[in-house]
Gaussian input, Z-matrix of N, CA and C with variables (Angstrom, degrees):
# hf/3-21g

backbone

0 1
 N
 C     1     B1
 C     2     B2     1     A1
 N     3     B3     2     A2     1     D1
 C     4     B4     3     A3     2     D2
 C     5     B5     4     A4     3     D3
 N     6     B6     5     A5     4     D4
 C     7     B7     6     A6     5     D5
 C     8     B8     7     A7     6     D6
 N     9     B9     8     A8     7     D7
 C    10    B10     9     A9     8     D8
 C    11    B11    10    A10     9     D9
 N    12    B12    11    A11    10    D10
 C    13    B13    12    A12    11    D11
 C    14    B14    13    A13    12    D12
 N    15    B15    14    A14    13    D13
 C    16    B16    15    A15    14    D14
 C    17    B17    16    A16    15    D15
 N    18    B18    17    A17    16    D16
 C    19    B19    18    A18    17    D17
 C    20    B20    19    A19    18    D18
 N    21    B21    20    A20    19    D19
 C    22    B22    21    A21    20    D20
 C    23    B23    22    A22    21    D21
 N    24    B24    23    A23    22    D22
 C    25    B25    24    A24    23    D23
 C    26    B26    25    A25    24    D24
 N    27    B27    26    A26    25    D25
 C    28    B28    27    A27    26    D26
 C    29    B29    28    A28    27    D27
 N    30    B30    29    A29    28    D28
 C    31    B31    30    A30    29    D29
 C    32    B32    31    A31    30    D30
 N    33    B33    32    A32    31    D31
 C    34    B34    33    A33    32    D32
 C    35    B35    34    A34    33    D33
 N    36    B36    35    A35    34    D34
 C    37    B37    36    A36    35    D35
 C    38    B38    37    A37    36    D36
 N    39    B39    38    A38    37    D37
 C    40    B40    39    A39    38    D38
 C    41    B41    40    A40    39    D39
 N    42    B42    41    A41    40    D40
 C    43    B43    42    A42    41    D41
 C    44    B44    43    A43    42    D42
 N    45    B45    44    A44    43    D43
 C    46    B46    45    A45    44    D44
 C    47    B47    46    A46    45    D45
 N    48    B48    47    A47    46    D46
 C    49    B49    48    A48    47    D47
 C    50    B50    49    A49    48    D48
 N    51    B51    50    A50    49    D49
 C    52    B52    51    A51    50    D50
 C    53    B53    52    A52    51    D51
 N    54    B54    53    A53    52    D52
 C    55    B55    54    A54    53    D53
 C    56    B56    55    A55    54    D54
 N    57    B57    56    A56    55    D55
 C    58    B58    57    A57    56    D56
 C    59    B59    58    A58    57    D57
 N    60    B60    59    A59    58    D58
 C    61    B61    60    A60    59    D59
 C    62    B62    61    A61    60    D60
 N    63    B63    62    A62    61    D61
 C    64    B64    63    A63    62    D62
 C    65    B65    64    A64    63    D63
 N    66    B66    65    A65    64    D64
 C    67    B67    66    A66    65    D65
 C    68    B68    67    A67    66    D66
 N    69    B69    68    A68    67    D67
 C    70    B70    69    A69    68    D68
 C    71    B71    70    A70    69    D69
 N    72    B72    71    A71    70    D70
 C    73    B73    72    A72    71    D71
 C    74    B74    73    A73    72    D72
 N    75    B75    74    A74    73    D73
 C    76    B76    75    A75    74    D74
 C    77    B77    76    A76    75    D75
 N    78    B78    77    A77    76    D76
 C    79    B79    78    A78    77    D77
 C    80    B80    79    A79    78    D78
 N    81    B81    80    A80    79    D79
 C    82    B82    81    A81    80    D80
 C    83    B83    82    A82    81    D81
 N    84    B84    83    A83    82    D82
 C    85    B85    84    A84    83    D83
 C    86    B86    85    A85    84    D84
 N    87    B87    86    A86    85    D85
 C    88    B88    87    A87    86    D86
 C    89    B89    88    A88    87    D87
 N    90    B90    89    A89    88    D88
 C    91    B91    90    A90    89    D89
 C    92    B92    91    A91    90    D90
 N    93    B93    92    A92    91    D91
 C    94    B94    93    A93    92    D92
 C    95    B95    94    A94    93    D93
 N    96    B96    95    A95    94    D94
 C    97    B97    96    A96    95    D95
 C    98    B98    97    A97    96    D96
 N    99    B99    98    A98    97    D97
 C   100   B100    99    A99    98    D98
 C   101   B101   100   A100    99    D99
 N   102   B102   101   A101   100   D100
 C   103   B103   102   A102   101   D101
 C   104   B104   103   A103   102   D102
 N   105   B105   104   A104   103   D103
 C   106   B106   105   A105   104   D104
 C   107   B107   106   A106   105   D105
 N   108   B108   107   A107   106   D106
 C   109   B109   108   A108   107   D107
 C   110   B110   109   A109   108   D108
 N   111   B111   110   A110   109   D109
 C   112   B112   111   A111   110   D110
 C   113   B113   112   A112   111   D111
 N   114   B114   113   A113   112   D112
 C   115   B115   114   A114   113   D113
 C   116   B116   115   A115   114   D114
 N   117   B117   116   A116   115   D115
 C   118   B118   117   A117   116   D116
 C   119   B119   118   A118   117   D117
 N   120   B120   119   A119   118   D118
 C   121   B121   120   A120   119   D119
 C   122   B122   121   A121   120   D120
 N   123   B123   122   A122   121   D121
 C   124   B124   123   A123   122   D122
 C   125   B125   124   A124   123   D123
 N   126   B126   125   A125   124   D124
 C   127   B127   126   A126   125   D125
 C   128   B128   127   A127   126   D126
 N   129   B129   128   A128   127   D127
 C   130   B130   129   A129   128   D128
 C   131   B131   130   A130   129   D129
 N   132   B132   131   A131   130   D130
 C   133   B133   132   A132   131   D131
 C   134   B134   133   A133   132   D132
 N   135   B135   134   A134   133   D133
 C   136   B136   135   A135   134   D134
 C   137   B137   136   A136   135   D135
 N   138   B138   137   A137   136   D136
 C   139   B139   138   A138   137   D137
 C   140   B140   139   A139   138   D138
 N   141   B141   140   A140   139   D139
 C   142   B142   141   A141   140   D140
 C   143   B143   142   A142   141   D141
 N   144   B144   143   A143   142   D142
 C   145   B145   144   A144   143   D143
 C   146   B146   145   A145   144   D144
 N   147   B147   146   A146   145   D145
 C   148   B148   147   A147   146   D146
 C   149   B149   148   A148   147   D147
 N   150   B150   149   A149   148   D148
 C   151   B151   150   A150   149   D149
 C   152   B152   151   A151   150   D150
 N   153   B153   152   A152   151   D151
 C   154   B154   153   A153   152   D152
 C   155   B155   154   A154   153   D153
 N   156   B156   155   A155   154   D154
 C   157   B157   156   A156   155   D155
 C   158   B158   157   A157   156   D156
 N   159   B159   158   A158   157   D157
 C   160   B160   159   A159   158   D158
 C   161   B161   160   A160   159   D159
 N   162   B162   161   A161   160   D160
 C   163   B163   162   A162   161   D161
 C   164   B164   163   A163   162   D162
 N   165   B165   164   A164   163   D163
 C   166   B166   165   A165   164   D164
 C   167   B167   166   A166   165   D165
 N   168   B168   167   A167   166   D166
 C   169   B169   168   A168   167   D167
 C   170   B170   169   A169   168   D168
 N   171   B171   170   A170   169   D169
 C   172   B172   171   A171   170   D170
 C   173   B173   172   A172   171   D171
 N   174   B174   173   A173   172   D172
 C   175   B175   174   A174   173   D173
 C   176   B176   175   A175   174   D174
 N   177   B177   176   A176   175   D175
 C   178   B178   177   A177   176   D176
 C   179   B179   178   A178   177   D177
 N   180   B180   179   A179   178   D178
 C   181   B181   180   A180   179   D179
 C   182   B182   181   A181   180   D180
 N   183   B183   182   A182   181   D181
 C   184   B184   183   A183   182   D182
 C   185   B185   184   A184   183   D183
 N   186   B186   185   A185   184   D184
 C   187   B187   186   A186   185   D185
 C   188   B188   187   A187   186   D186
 N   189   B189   188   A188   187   D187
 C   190   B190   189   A189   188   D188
 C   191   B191   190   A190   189   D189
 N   192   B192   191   A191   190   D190
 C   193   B193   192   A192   191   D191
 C   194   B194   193   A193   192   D192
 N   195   B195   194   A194   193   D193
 C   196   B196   195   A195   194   D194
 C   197   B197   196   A196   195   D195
 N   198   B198   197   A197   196   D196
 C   199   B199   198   A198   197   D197
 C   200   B200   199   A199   198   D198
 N   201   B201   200   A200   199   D199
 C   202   B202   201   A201   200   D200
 C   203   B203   202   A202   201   D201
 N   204   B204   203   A203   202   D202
 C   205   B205   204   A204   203   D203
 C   206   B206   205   A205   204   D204
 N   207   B207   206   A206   205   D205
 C   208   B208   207   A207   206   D206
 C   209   B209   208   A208   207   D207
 N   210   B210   209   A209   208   D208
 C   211   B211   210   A210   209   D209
 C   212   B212   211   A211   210   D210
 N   213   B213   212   A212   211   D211
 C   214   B214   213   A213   212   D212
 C   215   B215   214   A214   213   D213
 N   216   B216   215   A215   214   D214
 C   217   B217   216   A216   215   D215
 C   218   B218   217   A217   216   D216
 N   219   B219   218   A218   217   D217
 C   220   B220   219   A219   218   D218
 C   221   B221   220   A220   219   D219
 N   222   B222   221   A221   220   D220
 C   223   B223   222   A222   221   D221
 C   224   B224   223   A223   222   D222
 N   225   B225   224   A224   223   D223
 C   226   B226   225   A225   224   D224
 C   227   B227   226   A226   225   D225
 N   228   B228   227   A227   226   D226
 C   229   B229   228   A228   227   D227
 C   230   B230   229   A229   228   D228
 N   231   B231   230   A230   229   D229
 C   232   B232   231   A231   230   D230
 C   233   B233   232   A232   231   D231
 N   234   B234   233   A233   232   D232
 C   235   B235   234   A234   233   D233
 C   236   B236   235   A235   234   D234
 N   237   B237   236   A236   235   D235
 C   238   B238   237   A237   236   D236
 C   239   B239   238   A238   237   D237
 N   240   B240   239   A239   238   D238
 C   241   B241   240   A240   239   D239
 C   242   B242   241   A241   240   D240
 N   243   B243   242   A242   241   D241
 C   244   B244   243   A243   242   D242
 C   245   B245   244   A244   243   D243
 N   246   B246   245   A245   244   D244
 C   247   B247   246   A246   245   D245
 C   248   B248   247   A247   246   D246
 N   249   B249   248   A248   247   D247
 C   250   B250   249   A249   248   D248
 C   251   B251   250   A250   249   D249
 N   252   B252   251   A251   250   D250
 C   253   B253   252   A252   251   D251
 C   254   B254   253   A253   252   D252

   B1=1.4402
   B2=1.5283
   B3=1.0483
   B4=1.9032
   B5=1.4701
   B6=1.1800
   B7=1.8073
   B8=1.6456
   B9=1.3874
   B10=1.7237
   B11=1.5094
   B12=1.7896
   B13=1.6195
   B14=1.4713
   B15=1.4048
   B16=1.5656
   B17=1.8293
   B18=1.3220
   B19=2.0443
   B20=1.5427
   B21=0.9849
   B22=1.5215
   B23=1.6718
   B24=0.7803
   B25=1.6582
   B26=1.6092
   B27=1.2470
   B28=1.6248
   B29=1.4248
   B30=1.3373
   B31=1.6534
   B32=1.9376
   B33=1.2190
   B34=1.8175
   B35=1.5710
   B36=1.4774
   B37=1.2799
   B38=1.7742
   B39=1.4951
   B40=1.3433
   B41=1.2923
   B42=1.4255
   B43=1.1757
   B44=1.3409
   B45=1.5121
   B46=1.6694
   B47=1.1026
   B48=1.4655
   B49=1.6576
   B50=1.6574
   B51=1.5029
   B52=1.6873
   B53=1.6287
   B54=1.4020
   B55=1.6044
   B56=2.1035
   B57=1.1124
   B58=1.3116
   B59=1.9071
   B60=1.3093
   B61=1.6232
   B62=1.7693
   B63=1.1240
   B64=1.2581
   B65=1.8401
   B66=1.3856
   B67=1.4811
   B68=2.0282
   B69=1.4904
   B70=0.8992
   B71=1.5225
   B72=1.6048
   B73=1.5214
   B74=1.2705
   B75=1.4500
   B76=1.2829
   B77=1.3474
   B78=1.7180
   B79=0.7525
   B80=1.6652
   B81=1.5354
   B82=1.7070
   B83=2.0103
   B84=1.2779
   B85=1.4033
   B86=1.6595
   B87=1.3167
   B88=1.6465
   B89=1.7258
   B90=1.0189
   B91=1.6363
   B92=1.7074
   B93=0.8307
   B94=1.3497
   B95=1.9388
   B96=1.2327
   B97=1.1354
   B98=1.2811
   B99=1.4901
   B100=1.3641
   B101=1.5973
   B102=1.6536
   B103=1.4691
   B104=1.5634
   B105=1.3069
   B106=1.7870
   B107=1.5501
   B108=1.4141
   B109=1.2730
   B110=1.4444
   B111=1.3860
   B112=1.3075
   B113=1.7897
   B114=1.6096
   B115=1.9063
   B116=0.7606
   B117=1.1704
   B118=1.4629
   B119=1.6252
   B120=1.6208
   B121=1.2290
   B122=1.8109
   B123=1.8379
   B124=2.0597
   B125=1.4959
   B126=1.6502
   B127=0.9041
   B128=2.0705
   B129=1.0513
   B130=1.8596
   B131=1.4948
   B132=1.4829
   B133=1.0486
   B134=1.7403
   B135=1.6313
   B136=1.2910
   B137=1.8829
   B138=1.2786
   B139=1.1483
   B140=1.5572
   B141=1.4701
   B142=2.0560
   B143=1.5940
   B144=1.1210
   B145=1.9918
   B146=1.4183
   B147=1.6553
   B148=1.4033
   B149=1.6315
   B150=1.1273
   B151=1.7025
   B152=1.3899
   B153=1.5975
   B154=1.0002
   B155=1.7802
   B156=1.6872
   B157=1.5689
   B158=1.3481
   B159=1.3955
   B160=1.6151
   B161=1.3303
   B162=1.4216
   B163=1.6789
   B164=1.4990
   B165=1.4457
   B166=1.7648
   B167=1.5908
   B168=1.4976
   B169=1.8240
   B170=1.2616
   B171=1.9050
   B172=1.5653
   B173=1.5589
   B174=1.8362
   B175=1.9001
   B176=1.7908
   B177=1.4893
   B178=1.4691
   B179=1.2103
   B180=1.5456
   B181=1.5208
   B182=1.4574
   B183=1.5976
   B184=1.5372
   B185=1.9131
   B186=1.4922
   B187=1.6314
   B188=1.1291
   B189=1.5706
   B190=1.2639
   B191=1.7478
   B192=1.1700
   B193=1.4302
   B194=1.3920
   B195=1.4728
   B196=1.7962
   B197=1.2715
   B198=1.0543
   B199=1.6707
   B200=2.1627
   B201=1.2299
   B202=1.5196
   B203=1.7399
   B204=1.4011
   B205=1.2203
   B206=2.0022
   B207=0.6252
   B208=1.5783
   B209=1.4651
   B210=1.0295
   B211=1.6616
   B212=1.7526
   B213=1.2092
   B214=1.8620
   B215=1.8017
   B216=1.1888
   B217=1.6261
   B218=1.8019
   B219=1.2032
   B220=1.1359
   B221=2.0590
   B222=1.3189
   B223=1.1481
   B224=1.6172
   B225=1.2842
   B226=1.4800
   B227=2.0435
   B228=1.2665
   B229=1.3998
   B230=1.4065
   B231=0.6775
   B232=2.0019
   B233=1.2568
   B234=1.2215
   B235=1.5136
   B236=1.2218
   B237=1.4428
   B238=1.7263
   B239=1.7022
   B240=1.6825
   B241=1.2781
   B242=1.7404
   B243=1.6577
   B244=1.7057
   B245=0.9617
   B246=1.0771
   B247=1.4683
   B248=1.5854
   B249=1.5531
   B250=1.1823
   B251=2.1852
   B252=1.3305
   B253=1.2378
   B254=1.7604
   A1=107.73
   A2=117.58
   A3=137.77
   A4=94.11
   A5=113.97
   A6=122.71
   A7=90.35
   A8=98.63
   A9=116.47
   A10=116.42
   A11=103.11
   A12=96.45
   A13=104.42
   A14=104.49
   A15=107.04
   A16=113.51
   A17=80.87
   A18=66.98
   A19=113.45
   A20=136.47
   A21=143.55
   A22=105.36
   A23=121.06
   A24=149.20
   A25=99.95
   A26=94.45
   A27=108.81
   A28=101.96
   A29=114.71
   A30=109.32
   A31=100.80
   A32=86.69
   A33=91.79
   A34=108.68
   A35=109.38
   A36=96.30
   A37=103.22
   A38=127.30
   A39=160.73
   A40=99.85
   A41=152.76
   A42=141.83
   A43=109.71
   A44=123.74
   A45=124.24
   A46=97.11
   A47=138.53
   A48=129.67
   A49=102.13
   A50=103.61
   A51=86.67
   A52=115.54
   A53=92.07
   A54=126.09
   A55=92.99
   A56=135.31
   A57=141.72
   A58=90.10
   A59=91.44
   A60=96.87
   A61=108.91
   A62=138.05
   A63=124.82
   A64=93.97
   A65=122.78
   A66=117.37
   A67=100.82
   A68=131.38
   A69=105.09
   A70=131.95
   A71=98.64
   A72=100.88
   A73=121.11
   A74=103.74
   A75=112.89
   A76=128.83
   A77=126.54
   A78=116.41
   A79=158.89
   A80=98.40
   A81=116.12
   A82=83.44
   A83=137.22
   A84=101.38
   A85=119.23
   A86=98.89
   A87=123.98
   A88=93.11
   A89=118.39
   A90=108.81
   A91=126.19
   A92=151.54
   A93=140.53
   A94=98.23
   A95=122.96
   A96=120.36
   A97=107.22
   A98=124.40
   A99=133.19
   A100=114.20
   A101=99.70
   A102=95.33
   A103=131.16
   A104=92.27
   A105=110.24
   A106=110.00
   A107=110.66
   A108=109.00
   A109=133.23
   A110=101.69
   A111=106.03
   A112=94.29
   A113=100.28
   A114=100.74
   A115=107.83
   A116=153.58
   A117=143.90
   A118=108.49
   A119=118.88
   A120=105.07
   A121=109.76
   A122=100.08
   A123=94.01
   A124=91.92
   A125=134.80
   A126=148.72
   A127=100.02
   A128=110.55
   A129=123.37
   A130=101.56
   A131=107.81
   A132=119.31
   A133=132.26
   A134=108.43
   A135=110.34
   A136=92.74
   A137=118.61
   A138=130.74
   A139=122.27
   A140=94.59
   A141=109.14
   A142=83.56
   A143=136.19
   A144=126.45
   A145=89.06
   A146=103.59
   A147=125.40
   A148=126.34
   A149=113.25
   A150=119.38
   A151=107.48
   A152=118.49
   A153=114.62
   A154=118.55
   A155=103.28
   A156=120.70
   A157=109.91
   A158=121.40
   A159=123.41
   A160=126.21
   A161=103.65
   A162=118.78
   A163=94.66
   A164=119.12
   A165=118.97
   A166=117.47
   A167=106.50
   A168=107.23
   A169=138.01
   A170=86.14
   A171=83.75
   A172=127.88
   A173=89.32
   A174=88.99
   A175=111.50
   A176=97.25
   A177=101.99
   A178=105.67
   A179=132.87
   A180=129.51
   A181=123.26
   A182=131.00
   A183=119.43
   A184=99.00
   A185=85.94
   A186=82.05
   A187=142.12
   A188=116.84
   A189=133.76
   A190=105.19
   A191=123.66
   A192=105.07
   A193=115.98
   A194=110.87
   A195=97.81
   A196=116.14
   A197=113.40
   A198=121.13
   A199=95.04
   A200=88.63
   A201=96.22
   A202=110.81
   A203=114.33
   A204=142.73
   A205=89.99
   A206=136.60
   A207=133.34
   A208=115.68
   A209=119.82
   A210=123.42
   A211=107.86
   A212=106.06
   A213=113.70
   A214=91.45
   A215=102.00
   A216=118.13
   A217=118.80
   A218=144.65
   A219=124.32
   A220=116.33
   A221=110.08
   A222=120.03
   A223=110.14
   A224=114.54
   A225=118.54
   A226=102.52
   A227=120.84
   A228=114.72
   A229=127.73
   A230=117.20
   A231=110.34
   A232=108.33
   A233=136.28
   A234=138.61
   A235=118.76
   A236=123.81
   A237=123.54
   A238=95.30
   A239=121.43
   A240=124.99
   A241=100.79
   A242=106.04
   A243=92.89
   A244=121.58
   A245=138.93
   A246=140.98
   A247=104.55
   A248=113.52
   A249=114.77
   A250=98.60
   A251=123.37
   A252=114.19
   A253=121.49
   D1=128.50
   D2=-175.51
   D3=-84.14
   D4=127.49
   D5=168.64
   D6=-86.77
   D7=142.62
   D8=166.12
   D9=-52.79
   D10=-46.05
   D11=-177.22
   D12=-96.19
   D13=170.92
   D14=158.63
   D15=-112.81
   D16=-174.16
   D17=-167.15
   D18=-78.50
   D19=2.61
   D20=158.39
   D21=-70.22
   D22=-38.59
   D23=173.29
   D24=-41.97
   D25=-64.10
   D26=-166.73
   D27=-85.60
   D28=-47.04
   D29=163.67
   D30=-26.69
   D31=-78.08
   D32=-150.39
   D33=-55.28
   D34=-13.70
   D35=-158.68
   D36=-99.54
   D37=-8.00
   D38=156.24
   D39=-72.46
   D40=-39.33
   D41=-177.55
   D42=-84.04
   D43=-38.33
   D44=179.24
   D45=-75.38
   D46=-21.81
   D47=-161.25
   D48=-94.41
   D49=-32.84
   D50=160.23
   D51=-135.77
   D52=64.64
   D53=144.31
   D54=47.44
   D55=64.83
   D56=-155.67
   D57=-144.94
   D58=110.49
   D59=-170.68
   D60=-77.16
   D61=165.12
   D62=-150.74
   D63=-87.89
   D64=-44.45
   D65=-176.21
   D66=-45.67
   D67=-36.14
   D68=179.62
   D69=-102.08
   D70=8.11
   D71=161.32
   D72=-79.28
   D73=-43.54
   D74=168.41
   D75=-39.48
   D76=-48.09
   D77=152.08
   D78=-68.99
   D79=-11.64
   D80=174.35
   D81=-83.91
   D82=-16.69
   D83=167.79
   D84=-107.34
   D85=26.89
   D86=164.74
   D87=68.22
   D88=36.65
   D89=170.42
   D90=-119.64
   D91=-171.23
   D92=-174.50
   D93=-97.06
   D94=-176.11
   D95=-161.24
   D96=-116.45
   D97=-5.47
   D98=156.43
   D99=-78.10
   D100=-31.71
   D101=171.19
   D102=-67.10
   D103=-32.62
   D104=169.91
   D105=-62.76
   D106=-39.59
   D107=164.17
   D108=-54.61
   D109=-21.44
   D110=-153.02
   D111=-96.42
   D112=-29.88
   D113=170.14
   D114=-82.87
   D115=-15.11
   D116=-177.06
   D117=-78.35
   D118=-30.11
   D119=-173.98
   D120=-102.21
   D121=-11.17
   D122=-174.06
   D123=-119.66
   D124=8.04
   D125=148.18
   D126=86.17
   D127=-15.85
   D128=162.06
   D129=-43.00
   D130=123.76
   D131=148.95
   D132=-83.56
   D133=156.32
   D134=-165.49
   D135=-96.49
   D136=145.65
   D137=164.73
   D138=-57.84
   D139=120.51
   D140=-179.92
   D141=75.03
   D142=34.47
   D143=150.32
   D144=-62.85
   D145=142.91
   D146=157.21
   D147=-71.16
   D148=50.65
   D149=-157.23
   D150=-44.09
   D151=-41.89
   D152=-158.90
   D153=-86.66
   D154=-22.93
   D155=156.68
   D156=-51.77
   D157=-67.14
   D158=159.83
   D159=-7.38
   D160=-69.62
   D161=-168.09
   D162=-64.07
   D163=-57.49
   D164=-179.23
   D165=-40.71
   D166=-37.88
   D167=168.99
   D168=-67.34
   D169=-34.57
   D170=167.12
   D171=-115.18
   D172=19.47
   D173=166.43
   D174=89.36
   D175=23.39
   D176=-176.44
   D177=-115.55
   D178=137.58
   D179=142.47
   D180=9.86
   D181=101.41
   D182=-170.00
   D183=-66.19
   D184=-45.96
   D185=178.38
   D186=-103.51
   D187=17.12
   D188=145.81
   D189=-66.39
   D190=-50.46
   D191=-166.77
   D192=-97.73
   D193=6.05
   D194=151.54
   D195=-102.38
   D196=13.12
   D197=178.26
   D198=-86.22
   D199=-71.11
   D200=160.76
   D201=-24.31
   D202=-79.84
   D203=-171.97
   D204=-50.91
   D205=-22.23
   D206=167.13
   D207=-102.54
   D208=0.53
   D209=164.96
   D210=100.40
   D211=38.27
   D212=174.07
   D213=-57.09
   D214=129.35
   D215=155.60
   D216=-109.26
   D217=107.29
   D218=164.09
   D219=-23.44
   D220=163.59
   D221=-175.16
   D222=-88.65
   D223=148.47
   D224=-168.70
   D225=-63.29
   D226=137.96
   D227=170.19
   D228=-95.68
   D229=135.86
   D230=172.62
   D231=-75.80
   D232=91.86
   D233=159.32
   D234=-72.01
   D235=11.05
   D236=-167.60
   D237=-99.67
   D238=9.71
   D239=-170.02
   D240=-94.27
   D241=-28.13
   D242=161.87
   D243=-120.19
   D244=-178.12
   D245=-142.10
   D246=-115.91
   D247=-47.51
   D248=-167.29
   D249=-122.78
   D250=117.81
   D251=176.16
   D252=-90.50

């Protein structure tokens, strides 16, 4: 199963929700603030990012979002168990 966002996705959309301007996310994940820019929109992470400093700034799961940040997919579902979806 494909998640809708990618993790730049959730970056940006966790950083406007608790109002965290990008120079200082950027920096609790030790990267420049164009670089944060640059995951937030192709969702690629930069090598040695502090993911889990990140998530603490903007109030997210440390280890939900490096789990994410390593390519977590939900698990495939069996929908052939109801009849009508």
């Amino acid at each position: 199963m494909n998640l809708e966002d990618h993790f730049g996705d959730v970056i940006r959309k966790a950083r406007a929700a608790a109002d965290v301007q990008v120079g200082s996310a950027a920096a609790a994940a030790g990267i420049t603030s164009a670089q944060l820019e640059e995951v937030e929109s192709s969702g690629k992470l930069y090598p040695g990012m502090k993911v889990d400093s990140l998530a603490s700034t903007l109030r997210l799961k440390p280890n939900k979002l490096v789990a994410l940040s390593k390519g977590y997919h939900p698990k495939e579902q069996d929908l052939g168990q109801w009849r009508e979806l």
